[in-house]
N, C-alpha and C positions, 0 to 999 in steps of 0.2 A: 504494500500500500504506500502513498505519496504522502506527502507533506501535506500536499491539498485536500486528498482525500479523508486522511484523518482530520483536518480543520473542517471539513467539508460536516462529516460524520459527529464530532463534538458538539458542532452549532447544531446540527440538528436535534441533538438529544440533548443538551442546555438548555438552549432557549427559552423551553417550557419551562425549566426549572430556575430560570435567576436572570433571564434576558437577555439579548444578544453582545451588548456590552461585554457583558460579566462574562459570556461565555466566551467568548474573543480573548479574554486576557487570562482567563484559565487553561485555555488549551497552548497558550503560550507557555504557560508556566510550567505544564505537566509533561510537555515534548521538551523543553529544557532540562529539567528538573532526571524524566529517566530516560530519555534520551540522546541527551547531549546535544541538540539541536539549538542554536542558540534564535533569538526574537529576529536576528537579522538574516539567520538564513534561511528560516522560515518564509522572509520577503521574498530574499535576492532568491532562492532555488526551490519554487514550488512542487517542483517534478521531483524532488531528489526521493528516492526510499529509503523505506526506513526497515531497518531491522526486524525481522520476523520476532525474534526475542523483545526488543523495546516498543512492537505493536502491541506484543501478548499484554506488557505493561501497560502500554497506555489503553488498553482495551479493559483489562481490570479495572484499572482505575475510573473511568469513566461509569463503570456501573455505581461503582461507589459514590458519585458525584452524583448519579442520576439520583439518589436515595437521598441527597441534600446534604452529605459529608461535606464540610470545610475542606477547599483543597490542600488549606495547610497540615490538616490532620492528615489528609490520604496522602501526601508526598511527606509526612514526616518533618517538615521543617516549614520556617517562617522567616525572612528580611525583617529584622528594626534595625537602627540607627545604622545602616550598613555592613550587616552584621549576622551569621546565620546561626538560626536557634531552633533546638531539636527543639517540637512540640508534640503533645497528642491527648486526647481526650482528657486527661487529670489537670490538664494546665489550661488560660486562657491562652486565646490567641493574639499575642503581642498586636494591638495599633498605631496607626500613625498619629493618634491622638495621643497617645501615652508620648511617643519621640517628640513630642511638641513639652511636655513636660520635664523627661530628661535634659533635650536640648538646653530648656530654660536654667536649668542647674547648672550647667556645666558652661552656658556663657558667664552667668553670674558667680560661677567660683574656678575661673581659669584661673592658672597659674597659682593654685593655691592645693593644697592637701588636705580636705577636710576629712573628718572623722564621720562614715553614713551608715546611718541603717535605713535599710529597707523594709517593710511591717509588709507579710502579706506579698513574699518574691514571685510565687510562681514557676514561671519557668526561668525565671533570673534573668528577663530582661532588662527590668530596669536597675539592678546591683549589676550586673555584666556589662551593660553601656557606661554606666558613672565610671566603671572601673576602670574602662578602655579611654573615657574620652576626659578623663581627670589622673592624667599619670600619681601613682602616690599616693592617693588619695587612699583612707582607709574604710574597705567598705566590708558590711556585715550588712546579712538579710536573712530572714527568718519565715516561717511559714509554719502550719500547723502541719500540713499536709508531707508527709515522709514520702510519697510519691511524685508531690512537686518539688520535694529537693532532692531529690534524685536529677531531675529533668536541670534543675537551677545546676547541682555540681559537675553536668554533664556539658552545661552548654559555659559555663567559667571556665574549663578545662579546653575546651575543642576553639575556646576563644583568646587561650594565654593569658587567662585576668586572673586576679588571684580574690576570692570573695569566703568569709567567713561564715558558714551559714551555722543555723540552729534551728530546731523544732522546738517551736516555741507559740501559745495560745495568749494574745496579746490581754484575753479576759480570765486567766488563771495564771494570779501572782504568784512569781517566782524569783528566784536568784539569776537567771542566765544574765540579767544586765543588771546585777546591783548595784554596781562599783564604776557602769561605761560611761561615760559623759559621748555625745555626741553634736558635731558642727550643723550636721543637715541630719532630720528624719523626712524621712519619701513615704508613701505607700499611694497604692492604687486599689484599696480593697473594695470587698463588695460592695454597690450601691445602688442596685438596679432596685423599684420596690416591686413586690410580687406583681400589684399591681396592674406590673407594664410589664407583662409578660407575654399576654398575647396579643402584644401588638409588635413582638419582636421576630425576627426574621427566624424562620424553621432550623434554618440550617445553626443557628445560633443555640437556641431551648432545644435541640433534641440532643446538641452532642459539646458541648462545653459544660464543663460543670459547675452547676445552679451551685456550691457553696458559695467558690469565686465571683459570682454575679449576681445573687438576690438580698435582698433582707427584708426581713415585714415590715410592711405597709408602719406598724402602733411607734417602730423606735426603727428608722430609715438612718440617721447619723450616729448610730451605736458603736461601730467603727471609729468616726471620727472624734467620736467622744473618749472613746477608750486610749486614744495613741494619744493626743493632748494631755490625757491626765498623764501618763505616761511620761508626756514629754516634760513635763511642767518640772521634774526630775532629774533629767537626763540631758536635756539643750544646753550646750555650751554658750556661755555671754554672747553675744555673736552671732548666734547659728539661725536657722532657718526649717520654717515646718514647712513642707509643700505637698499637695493632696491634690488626685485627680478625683472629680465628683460628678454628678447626677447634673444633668444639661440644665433641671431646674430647680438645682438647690443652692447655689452660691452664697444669697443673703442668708440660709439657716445657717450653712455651713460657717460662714464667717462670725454669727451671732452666737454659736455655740464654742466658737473660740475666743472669742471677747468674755463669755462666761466663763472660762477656763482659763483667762489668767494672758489671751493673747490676744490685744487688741488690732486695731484696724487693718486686719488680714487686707487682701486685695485679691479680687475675681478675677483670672484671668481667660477670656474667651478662643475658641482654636480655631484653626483655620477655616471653618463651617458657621461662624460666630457661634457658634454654642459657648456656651457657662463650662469648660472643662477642667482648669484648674485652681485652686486655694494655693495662695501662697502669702505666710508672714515670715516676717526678717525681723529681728531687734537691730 
């Protein structure tokens, strides 16, 4: 089979399921990805064949797509900050919303070394990007989940960062950070409220896991209440809280840090104008 044929065959059985857009830049990524075909010669050489072995793949993989699988899950990996990161059902999938976040750290603490923890890693995208794009810097990230730092010590390693993790339940106090003082706390935790569940994309509620993305509706900033109090202990003179949040929650989010001991947080909106991150600095 061709280049073309296979594009041909993808958009057909896509389309129904995510639109021709989406399905255009999926099949790019999935004749890349196990084929070795890169987006350019898929242009320049439409006729070219392809591997009996790398159709069988990309013929797998397409049924999995058809079922609404994230293609980052079916290819095993995801791009952030430039940057490739094993993913799979236990972890989210890294966004370009969250590297609008990161980025922001890491213009505002260049050339400096700060002390970070991360609340709530994941697959260690954003303790693995601070890592890489803040030489020095000392970063620690945590998760409850023993299955997402697996994936977080997999993708620090395969990325030459060096990140300290721990299993760690940011609502059942302990000792792992009695003694740390920290320049910057990050996290990106749950924040979706059950609420808005169905009105979220299938491929999203059938195969990402609902810990990492929901929280009830009665107490929605329980997360961000709990790492504030947290932090209100651990923030070095100096340092900085920054939180990706809920497209329309900014003003609670900023009002329940002002109760907590940090005043006039600032909203920052992302490239979508959405409300996407909190951030205070002293």
């Amino acid at each position: 089979m061709t280049v073309a044929q296979l594009k041909q065959l993808f958009t057909e059985r896509l389309v129904p399921v995510m639109g021709e857009r989406e399905a255009k830049a999926v099949f790019l990524l999935a004749v890349a990805e196990l084929s070795g075909i890169s987006r350019a010669e898929v242009l320049l050489d439409p006729t070219r064949e392809v591997a009996q072995e790398d159709e069988n793949k990309l013929s797998a993989a397409l049924v999995q797509l058809e079922k609404h699988r994230p293609v980052q899950y079916v290819l095993g990996c995801a791009e952030f900050c430039g940057m490739r990161f094993e993913v799979g059902e236990g972890v989210l999938i890294p966004r370009p919303e969250t590297e609008e976040l990161v980025r922001l750290i890491a213009q505002e603490w260049r050339g400096r070394r700060p002390a970070i923890l991360d609340v709530g890693t994941g697959s260690g995208a954003i303790a693995v990007a601070l890592a890489a794009l803040l030489p020095g810097a000392q970063v620690a990230a945590a998760d409850v989940s023993e299955q997402a730092l697996g994936y977080a010590r997999r993708n620090a390693e395969a990325n030459g960062v060096k990140v300290e993790l721990h299993r760690w339940d940011i609502f059942s106090p302990d000792t792992t950070f009695s003694a740390a003082q920290f320049d910057i706390i990050v996290s990106n935790p749950p924040y979706v409220p059950l609420s808005e569940k169905e009105a979220m994309a299938q491929n999203v509620v059938d195969y990402e896991p609902h810990l990492a993305l929901f929280v009830d509706d009665n107490d929605p900033l329980r997360f961000y209440r709990a790492i504030a109090r947290f932090a209100s202990g651990r923030l070095a003179p100096g340092g900085g809280l920054y939180f990706e949040i809920f497209e329309k929650s900014g003003a609670e989010v900023c009002t329940l840090l002002a109760e907590e001991g940090f005043p006039d947080a600032k909203v920052i909106n992302d490239i979508n104008s959405k409300e996407r991150i909190v951030r205070w600095k002293s």
